[in-house]
C-alpha positions in Angstrom: 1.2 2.0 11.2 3.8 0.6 8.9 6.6 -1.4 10.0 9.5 -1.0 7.9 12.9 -3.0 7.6 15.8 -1.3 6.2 19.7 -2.2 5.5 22.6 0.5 5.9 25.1 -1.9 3.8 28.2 -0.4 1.9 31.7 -0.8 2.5 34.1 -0.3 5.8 34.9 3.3 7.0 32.3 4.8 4.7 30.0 6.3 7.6 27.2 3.8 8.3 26.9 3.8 12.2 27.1 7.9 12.1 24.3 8.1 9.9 22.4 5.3 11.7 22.9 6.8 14.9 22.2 10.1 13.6 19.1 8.9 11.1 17.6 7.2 15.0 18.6 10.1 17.0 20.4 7.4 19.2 23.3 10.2 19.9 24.3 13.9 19.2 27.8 13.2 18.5 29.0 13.0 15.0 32.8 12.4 15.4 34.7 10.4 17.6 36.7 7.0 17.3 36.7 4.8 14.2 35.1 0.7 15.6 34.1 -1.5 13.0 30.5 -2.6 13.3 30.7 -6.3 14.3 27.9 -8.2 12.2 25.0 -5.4 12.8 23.4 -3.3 15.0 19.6 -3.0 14.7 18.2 0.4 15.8 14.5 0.7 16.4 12.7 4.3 15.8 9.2 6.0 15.0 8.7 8.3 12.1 5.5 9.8 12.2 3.8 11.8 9.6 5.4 10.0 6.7 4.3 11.3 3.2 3.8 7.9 1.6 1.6 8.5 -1.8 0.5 12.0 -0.4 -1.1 10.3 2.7 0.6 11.1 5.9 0.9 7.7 7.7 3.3 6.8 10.9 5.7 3.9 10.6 7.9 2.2 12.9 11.5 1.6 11.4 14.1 -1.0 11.7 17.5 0.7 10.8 19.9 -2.7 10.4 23.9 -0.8 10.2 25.5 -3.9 8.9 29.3 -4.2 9.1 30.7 -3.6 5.4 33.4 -6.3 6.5 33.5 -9.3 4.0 34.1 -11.6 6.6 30.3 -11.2 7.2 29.0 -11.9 3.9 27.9 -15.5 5.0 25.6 -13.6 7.3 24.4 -11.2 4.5 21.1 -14.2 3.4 20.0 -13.7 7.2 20.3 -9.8 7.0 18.4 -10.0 3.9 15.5 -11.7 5.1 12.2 -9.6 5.0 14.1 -6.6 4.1 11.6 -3.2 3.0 14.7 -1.6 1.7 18.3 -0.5 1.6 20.5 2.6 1.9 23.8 1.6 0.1 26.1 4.2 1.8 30.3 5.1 0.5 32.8 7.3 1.3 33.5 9.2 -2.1 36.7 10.1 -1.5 38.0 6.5 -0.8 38.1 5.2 -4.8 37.7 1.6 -4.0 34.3 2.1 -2.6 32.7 3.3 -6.0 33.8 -0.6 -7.4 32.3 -2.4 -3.8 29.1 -0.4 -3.5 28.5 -2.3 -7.1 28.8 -5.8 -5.1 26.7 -4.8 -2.0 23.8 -3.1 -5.1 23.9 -7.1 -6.9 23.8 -8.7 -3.7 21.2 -6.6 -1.7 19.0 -5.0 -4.5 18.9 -7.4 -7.6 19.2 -10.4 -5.7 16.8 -9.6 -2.9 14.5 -8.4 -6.5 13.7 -4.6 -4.9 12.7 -1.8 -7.3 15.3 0.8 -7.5 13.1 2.8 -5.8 13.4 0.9 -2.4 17.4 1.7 -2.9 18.9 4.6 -2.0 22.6 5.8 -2.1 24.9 8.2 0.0 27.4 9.3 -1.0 28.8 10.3 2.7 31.3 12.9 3.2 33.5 12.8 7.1 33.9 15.8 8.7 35.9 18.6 7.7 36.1 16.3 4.0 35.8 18.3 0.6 32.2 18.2 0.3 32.2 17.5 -4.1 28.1 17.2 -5.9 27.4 15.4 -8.6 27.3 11.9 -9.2 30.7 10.0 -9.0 31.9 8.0 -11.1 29.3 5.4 -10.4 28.5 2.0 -12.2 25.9 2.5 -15.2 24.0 -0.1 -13.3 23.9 2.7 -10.0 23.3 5.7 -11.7 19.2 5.6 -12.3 19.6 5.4 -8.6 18.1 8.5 -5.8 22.0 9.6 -4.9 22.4 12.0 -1.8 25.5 13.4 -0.3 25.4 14.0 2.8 27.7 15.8 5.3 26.2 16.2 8.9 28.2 18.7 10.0 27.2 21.7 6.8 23.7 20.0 6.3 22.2 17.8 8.5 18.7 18.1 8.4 18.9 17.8 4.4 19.9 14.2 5.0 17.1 14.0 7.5 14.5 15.4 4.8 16.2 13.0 2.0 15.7 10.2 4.2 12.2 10.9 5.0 11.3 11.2 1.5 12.7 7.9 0.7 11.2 6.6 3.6 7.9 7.4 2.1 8.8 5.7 -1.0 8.8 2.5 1.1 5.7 2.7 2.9 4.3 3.5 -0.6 5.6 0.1 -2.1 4.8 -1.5 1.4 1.2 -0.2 1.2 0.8 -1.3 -2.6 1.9 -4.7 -1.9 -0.6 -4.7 1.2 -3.7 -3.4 -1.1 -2.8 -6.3 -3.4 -2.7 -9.0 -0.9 -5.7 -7.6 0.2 -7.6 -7.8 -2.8 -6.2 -11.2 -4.1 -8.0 -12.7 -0.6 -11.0 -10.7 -1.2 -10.9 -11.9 -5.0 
């Protein structure tokens, strides 16, 4: 069993806690009442049967939804700490959020020196929102990464799937590093 540590970072009002919540199956409801995320929320969860290099292995997750409030960037080294991965989540129809995601990618991904492939991005889309494809105008920088969109009330289990997938991609870097260590000791 794997134990996985992943950040939900992006900016304010861009869906974080309802994809957390939904990603965790910690409640059914999608909608409701804007409240800011105050610091994080950790949510704990199993996934079973993850394809991770085409082995199925399980893997225990821990789903940090950090608040995308800048007043919490002094917290952001802690957050960081012994992070697997992170899910850089926006709001596409909110234009400011294309130029912050590019601050939470420097500060999360090249900083904390993941592979692209432990980063994944959302373009999130609220209810009842025009639900556009493609890839926004993103950053050059942002676009070689995996982009979703994702709109749980049309599609929800394709976020779910998307998720997983990535998901896998972790455990596979995870289990890579762990062969390595293993083999330097034996070495």
């Amino acid at each position: 069993m794997f134990n996985a540590k992943l950040l939900l970072v992006g900016p304010s009002e861009s869906g974080k806690t309802v994809l957390a919540n939904f990603l965790s199956d910690a409640t059914e409801a999608i909608g409701g009442d804007y409240s800011p995320t105050q610091g994080v929320r950790i949510l704990e969860f199993e996934c079973p049967n993850v394809n991770a290099g085409g082995k199925n292995v399980g893997c225990e997750v821990e789903l940090w939804d950090c608040s995308g409030d800048q007043k919490f960037e002094t917290c952001w080294p802690a957050l960081m700490k012994d992070s697997n991965g992170v899910i850089i989540v926006f709001n596409v129809e909110v234009p400011s959020h294309l130029k912050e995601i590019e601050t939470f990618y420097s500060y999360f991904v090249q900083q904390q020196r993941l592979h692209d492939s432990q980063c994944l991005l959302i373009a999130h889309h609220k209810p009842s929102s025009a639900t556009g494809r493609g890839r926004p105008g993103l950053a050059q920088q942002l676009n070689k990464l995996s982009l979703i969109h994702s709109n749980l009330e049309e599609d929800p289990e394709q976020v779910r799937t998307a998720f997983r997938q990535y998901l896998g991609t972790v455990v596979s870097t995870l289990s890579e590093s762990r062969d390595k260590e293993e083999m330097s000791i034996i070495t």
